[in-house]
Biopython code that builds the backbone (N, CA, C, O; Angstrom):
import numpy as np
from Bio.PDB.StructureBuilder import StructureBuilder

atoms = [
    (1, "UNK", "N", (-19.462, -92.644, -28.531)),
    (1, "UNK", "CA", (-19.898, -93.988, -28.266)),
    (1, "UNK", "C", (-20.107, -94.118, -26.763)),
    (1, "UNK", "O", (-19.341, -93.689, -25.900)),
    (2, "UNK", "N", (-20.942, -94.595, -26.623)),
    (2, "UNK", "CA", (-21.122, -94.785, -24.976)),
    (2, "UNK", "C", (-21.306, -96.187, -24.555)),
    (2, "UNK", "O", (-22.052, -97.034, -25.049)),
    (3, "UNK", "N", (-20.090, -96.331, -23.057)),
    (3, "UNK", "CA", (-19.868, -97.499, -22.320)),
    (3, "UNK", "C", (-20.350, -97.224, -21.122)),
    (3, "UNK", "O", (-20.506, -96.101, -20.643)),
    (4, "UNK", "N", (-20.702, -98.746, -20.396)),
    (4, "UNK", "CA", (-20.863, -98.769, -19.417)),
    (4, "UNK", "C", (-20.058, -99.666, -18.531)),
    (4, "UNK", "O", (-20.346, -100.642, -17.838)),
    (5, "UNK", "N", (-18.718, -98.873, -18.836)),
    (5, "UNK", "CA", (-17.388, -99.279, -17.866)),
    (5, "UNK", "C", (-17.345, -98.380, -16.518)),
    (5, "UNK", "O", (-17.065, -97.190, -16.658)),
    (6, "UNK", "N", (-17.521, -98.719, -15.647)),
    (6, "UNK", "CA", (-17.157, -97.496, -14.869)),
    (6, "UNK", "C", (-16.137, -96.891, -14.612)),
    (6, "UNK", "O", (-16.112, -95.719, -14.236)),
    (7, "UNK", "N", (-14.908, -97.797, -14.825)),
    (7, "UNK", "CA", (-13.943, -97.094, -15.717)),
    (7, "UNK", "C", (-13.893, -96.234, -16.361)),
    (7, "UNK", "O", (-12.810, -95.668, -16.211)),
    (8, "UNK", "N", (-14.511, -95.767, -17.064)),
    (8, "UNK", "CA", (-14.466, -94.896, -18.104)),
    (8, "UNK", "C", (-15.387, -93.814, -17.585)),
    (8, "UNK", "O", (-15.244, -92.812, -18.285)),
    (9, "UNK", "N", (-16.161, -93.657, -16.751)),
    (9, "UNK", "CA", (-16.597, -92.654, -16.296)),
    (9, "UNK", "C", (-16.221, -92.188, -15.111)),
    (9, "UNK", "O", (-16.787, -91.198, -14.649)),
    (10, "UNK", "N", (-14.987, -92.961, -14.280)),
    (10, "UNK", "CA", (-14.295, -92.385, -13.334)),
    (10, "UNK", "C", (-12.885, -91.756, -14.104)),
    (10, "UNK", "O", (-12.052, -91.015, -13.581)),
    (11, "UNK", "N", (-12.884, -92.131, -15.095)),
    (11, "UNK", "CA", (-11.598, -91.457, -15.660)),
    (11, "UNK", "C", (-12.067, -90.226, -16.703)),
    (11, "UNK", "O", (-11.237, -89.609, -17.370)),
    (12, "UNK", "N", (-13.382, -89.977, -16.751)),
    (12, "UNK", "CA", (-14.391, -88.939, -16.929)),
    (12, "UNK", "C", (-14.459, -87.881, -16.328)),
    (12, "UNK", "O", (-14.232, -86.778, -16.825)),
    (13, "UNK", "N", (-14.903, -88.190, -14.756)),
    (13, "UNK", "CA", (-14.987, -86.967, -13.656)),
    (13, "UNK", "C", (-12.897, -86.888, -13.218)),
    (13, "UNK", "O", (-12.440, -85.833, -12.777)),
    (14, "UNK", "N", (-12.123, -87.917, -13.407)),
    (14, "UNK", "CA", (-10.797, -87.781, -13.308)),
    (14, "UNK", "C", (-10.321, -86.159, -14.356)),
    (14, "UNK", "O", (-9.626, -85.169, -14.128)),
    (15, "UNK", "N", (-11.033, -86.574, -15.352)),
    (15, "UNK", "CA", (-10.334, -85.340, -16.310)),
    (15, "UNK", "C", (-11.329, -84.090, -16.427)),
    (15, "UNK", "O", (-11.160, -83.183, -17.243)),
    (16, "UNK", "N", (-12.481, -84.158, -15.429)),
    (16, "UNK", "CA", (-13.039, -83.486, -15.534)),
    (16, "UNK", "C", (-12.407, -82.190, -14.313)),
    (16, "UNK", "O", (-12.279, -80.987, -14.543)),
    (17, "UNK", "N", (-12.059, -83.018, -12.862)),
    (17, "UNK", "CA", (-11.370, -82.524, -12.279)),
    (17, "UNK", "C", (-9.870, -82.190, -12.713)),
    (17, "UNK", "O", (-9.353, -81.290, -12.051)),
    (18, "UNK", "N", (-9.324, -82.588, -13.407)),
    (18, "UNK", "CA", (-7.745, -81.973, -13.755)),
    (18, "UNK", "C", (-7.923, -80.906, -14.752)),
    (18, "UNK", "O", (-7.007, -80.105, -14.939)),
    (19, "UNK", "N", (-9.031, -80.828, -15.412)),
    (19, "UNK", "CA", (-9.112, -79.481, -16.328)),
    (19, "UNK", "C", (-9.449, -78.790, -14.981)),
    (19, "UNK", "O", (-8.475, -78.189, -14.529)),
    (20, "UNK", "N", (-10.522, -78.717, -14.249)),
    (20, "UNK", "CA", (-10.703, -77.459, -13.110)),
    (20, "UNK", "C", (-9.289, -77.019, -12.662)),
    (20, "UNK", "O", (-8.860, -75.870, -12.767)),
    (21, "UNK", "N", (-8.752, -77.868, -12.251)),
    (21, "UNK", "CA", (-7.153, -77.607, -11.955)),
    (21, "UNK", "C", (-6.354, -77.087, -12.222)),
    (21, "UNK", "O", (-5.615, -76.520, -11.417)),
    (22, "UNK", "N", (-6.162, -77.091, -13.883)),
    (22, "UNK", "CA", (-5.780, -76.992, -14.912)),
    (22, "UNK", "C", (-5.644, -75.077, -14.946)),
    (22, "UNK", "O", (-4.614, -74.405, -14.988)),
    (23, "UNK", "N", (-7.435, -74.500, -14.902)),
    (23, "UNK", "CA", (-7.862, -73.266, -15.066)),
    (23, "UNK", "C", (-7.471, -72.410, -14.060)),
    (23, "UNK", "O", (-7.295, -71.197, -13.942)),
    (24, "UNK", "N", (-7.373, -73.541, -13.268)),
    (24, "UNK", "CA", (-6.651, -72.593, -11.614)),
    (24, "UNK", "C", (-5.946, -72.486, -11.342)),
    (24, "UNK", "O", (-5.754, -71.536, -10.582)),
    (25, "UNK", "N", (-4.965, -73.290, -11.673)),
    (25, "UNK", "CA", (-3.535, -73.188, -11.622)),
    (25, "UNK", "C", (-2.745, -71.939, -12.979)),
    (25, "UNK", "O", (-1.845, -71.213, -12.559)),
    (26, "UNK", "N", (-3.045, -71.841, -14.077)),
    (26, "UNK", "CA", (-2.789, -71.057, -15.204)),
    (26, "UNK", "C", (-3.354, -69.699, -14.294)),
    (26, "UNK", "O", (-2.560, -68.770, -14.147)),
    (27, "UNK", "N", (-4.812, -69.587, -13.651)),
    (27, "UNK", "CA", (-5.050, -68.267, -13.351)),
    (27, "UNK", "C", (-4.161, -67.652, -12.589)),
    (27, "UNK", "O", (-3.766, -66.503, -12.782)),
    (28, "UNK", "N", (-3.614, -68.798, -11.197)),
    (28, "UNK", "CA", (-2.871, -67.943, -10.557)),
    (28, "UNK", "C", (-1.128, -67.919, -11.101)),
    (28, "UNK", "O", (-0.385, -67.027, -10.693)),
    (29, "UNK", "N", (-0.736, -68.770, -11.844)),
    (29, "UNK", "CA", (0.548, -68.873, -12.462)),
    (29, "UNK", "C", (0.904, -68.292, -13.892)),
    (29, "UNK", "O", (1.912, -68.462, -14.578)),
    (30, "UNK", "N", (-0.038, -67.684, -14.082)),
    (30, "UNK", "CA", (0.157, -67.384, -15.670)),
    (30, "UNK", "C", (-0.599, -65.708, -15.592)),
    (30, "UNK", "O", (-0.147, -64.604, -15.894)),
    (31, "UNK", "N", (-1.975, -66.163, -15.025)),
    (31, "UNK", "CA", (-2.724, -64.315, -15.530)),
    (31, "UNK", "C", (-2.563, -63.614, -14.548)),
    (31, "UNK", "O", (-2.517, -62.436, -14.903)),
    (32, "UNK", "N", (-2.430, -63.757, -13.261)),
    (32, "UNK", "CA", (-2.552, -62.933, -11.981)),
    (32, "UNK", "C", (-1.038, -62.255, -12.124)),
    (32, "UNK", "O", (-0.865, -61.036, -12.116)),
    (33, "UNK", "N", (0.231, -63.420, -12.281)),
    (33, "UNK", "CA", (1.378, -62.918, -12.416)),
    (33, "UNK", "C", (2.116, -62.748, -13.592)),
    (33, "UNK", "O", (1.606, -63.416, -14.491)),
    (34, "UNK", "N", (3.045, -62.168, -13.936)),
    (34, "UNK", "CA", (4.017, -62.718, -15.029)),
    (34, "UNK", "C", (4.515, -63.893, -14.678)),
    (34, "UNK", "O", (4.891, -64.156, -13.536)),
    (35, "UNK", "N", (4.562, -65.093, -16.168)),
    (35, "UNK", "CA", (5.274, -66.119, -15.908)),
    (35, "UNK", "C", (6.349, -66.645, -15.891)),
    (35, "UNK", "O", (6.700, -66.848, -17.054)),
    (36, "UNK", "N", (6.909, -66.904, -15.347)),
    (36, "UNK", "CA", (8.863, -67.109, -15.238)),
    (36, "UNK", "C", (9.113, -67.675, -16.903)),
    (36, "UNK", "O", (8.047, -68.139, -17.307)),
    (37, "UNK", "N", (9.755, -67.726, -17.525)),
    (37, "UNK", "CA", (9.789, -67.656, -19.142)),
    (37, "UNK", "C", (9.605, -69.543, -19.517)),
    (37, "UNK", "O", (9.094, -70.067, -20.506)),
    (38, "UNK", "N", (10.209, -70.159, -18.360)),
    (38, "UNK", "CA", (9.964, -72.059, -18.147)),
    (38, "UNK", "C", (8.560, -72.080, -18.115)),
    (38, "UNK", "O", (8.255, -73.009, -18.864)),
    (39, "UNK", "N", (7.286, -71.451, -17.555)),
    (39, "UNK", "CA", (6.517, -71.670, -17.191)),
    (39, "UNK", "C", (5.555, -71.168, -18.862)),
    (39, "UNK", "O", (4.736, -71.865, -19.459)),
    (40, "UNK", "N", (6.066, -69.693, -19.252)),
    (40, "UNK", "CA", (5.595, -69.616, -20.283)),
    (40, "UNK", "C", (5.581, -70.745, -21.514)),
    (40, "UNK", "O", (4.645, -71.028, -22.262)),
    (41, "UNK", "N", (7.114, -71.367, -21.468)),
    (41, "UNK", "CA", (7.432, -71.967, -22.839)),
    (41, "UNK", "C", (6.237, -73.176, -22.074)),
    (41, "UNK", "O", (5.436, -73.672, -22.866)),
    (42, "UNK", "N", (6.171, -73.477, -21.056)),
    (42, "UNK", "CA", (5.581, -74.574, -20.985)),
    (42, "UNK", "C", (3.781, -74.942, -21.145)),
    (42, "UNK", "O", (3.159, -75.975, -21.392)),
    (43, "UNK", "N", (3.226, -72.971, -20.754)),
    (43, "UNK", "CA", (1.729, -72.927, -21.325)),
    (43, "UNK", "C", (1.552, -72.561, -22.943)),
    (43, "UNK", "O", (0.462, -72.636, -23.510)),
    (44, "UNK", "N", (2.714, -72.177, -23.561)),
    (44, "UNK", "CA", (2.838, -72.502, -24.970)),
    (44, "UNK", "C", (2.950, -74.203, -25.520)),
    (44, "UNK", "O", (2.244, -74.548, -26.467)),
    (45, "UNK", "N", (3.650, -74.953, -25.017)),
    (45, "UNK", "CA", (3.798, -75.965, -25.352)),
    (45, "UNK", "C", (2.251, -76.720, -24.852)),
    (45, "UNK", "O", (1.702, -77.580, -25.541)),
    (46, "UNK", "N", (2.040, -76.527, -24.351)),
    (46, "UNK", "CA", (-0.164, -77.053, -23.694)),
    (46, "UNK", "C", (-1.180, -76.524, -25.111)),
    (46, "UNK", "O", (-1.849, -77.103, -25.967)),
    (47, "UNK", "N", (-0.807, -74.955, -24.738)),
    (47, "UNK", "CA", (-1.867, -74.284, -25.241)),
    (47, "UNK", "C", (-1.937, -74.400, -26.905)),
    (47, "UNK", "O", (-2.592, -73.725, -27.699)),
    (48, "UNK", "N", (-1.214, -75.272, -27.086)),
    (48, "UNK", "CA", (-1.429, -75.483, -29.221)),
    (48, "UNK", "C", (-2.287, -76.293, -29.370)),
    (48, "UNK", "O", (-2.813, -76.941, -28.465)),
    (49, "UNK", "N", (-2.547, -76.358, -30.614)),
    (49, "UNK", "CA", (-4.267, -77.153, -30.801)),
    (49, "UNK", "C", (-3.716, -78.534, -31.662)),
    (49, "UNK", "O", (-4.354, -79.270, -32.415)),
    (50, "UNK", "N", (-2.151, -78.591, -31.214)),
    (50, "UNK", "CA", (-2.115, -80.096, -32.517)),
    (50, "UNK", "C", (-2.262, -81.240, -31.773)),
    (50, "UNK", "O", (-1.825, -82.363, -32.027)),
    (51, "UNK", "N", (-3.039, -80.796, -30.652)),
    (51, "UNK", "CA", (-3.500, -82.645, -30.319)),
    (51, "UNK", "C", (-4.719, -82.870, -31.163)),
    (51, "UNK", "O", (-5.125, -84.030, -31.238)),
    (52, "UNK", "N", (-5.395, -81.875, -31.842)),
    (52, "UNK", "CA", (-6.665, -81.969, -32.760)),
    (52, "UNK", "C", (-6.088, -83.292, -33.238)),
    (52, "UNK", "O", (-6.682, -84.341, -32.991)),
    (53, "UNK", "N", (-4.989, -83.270, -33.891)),
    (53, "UNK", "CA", (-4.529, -84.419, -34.952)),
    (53, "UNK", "C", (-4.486, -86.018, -34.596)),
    (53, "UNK", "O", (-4.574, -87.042, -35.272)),
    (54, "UNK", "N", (-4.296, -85.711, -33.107)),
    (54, "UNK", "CA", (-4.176, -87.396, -32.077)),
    (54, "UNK", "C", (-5.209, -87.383, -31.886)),
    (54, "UNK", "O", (-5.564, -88.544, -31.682)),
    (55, "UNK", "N", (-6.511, -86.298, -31.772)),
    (55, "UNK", "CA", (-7.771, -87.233, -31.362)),
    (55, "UNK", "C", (-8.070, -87.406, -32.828)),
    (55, "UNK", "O", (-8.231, -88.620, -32.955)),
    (56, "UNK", "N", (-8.216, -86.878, -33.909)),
    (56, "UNK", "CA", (-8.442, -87.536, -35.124)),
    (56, "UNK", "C", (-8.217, -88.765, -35.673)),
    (56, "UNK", "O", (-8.980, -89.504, -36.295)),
    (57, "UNK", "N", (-6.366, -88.966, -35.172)),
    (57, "UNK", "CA", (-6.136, -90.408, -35.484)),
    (57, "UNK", "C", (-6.405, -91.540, -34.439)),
    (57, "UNK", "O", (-6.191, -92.740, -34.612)),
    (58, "UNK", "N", (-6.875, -90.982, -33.406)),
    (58, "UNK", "CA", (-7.195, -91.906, -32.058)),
    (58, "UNK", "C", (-8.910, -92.552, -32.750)),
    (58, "UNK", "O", (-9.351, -93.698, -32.665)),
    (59, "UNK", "N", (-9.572, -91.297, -33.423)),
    (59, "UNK", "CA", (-10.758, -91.936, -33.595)),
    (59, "UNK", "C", (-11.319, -92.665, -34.764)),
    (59, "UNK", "O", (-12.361, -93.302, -34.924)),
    (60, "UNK", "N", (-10.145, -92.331, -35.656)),
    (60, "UNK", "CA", (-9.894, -93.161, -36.964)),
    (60, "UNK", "C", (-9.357, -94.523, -36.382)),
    (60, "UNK", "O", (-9.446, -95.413, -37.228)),
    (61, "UNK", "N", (-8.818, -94.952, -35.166)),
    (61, "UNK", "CA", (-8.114, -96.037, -35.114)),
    (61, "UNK", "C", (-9.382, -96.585, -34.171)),
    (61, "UNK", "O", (-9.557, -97.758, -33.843)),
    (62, "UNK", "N", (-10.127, -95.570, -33.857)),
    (62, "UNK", "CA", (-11.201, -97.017, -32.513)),
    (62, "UNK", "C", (-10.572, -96.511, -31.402)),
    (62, "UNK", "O", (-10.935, -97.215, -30.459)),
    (63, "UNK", "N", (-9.623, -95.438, -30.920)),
    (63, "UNK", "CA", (-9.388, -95.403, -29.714)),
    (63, "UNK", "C", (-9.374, -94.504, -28.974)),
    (63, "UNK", "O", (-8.368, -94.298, -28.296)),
    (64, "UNK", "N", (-10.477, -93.706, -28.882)),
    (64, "UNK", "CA", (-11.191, -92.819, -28.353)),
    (64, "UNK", "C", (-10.634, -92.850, -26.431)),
    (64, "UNK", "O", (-10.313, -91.940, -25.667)),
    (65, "UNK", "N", (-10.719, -94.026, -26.291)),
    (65, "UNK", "CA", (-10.277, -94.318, -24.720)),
    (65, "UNK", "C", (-9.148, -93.535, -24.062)),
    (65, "UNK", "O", (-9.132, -92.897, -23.010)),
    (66, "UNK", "N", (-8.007, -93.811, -25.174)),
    (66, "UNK", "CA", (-6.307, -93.812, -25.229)),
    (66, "UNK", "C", (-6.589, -92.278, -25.214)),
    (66, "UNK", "O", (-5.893, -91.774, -24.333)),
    (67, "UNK", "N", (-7.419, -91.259, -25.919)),
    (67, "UNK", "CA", (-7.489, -90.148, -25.757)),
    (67, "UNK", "C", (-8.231, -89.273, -24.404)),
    (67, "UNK", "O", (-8.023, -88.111, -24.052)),
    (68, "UNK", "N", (-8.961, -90.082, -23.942)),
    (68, "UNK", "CA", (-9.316, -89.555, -22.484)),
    (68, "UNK", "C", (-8.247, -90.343, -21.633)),
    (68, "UNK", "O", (-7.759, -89.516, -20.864)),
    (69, "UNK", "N", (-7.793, -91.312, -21.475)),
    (69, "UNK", "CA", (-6.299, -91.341, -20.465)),
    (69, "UNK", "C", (-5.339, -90.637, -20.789)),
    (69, "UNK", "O", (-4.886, -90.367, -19.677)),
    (70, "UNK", "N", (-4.594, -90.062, -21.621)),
    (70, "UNK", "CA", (-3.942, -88.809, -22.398)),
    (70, "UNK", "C", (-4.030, -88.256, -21.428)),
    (70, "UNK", "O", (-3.440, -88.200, -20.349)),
    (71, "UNK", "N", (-5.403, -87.533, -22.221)),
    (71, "UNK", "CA", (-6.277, -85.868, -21.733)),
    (71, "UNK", "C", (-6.259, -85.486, -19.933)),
    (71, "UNK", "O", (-5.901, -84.435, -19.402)),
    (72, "UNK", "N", (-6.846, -86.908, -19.199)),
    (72, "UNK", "CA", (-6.625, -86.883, -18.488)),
    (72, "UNK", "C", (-5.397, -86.720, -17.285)),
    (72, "UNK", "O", (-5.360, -85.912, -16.357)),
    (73, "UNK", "N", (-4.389, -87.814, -17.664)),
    (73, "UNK", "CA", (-2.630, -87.784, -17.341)),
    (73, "UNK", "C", (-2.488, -86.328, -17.418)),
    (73, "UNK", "O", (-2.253, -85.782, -16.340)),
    (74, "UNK", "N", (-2.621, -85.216, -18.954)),
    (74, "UNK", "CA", (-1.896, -84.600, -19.049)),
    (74, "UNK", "C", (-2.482, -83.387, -18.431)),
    (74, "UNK", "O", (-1.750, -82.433, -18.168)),
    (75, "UNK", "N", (-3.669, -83.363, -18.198)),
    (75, "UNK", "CA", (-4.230, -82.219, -17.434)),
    (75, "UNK", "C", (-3.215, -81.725, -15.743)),
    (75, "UNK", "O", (-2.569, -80.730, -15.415)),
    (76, "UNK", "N", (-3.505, -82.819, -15.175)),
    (76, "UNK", "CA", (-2.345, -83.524, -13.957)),
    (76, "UNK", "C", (-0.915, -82.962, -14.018)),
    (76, "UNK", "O", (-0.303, -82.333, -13.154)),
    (77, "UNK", "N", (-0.549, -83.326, -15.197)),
    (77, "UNK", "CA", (1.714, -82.802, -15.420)),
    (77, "UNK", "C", (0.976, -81.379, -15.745)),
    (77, "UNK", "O", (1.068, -80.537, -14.851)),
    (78, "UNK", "N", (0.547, -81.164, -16.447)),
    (78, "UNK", "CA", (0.685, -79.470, -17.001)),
    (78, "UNK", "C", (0.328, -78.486, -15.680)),
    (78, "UNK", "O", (0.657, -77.300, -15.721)),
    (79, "UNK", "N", (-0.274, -78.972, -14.658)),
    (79, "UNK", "CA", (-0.708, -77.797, -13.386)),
    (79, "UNK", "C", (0.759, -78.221, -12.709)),
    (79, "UNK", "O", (1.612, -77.390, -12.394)),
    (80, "UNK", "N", (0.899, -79.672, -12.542)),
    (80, "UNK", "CA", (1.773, -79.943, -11.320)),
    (80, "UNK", "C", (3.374, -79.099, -12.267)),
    (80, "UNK", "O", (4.146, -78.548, -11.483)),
    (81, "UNK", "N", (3.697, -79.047, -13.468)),
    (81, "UNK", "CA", (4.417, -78.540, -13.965)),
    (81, "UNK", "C", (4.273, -77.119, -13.737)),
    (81, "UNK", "O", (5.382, -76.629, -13.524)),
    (82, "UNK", "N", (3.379, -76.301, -13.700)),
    (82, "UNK", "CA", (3.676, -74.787, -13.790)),
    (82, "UNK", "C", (3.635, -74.757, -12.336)),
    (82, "UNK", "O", (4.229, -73.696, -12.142)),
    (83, "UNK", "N", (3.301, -75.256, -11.045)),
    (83, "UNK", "CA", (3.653, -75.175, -10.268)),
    (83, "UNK", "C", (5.159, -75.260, -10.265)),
    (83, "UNK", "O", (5.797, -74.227, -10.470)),
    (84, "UNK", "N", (5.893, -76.602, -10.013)),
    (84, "UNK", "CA", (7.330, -76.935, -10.061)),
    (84, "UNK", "C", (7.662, -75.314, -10.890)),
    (84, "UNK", "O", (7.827, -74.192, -10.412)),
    (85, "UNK", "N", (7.663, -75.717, -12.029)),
    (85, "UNK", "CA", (8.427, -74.039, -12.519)),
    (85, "UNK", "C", (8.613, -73.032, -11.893)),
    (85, "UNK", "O", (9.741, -72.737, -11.497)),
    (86, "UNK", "N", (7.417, -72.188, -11.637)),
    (86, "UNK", "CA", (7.591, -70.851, -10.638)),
    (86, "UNK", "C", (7.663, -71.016, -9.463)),
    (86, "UNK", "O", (7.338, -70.206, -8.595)),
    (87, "UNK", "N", (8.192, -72.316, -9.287)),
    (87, "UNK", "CA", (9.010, -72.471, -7.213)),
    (87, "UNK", "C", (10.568, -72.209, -8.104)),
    (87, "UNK", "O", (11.568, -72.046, -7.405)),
    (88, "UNK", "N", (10.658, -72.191, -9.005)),
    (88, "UNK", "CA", (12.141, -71.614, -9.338)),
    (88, "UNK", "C", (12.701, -70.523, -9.968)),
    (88, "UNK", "O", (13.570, -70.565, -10.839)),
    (89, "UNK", "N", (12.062, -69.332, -9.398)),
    (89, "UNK", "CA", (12.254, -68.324, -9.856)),
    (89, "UNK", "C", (13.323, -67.642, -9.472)),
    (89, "UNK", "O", (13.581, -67.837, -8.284)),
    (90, "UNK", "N", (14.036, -66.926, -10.009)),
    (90, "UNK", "CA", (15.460, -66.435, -9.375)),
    (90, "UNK", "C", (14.873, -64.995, -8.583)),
    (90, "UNK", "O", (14.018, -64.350, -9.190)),
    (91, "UNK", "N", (15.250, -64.599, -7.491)),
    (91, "UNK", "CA", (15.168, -63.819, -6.882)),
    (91, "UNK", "C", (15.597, -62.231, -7.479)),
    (91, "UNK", "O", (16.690, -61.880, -7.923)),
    (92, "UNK", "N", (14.243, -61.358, -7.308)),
    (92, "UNK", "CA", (14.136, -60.319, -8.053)),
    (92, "UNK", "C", (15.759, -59.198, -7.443)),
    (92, "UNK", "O", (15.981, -58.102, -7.957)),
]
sb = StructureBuilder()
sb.init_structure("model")
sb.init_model(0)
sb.init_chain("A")
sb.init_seg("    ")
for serial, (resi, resn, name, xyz) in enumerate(atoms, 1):
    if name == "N":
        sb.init_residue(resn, " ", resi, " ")
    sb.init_atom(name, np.array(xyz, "f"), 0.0, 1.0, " ", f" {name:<3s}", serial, name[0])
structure = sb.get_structure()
């Protein structure tokens, strides 16, 4: 459905930039290195596909919106999270 909130298209390029983030932060915290096992459980806990089910019921309910502020928010915790994690790595 398309609005012309601009709202909604700054919270557009918002999640458009936190996925870039997102890819860059996993590259250098996840594929370049091994991940401290917090950091793993935590790109396991991202990387499952059962938010399929919240945008399903987001768009059965009309609220398509509630799913790009989500998407967006959570792009944001999941980099700033695997950061925080591997600043706590115990010394080899």
């Amino acid at each position: 459905r398309r609005s012309t909130d601009p709202a909604i298209a700054a919270l557009g390029m918002a999640l458009i930039a936190g996925v870039l983030l997102a890819m860059a932060t996993v590259y250098f915290c996840v594929v370049r290195r091994a991940p401290s096992p917090a950091q793993q459980a935590l790109f396991d806990a991202f990387a499952s596909r059962e938010f399929a089910y919240l945008l399903v019921l987001l768009t059965l309910a009309g609220r398509l919106d509630w799913f790009l502020w989500l998407s967006a928010v959570g792009t944001y915790a999941f980099s700033i999270g695997l950061v925080v994690l591997g600043r706590h790595r115990p010394a080899a």
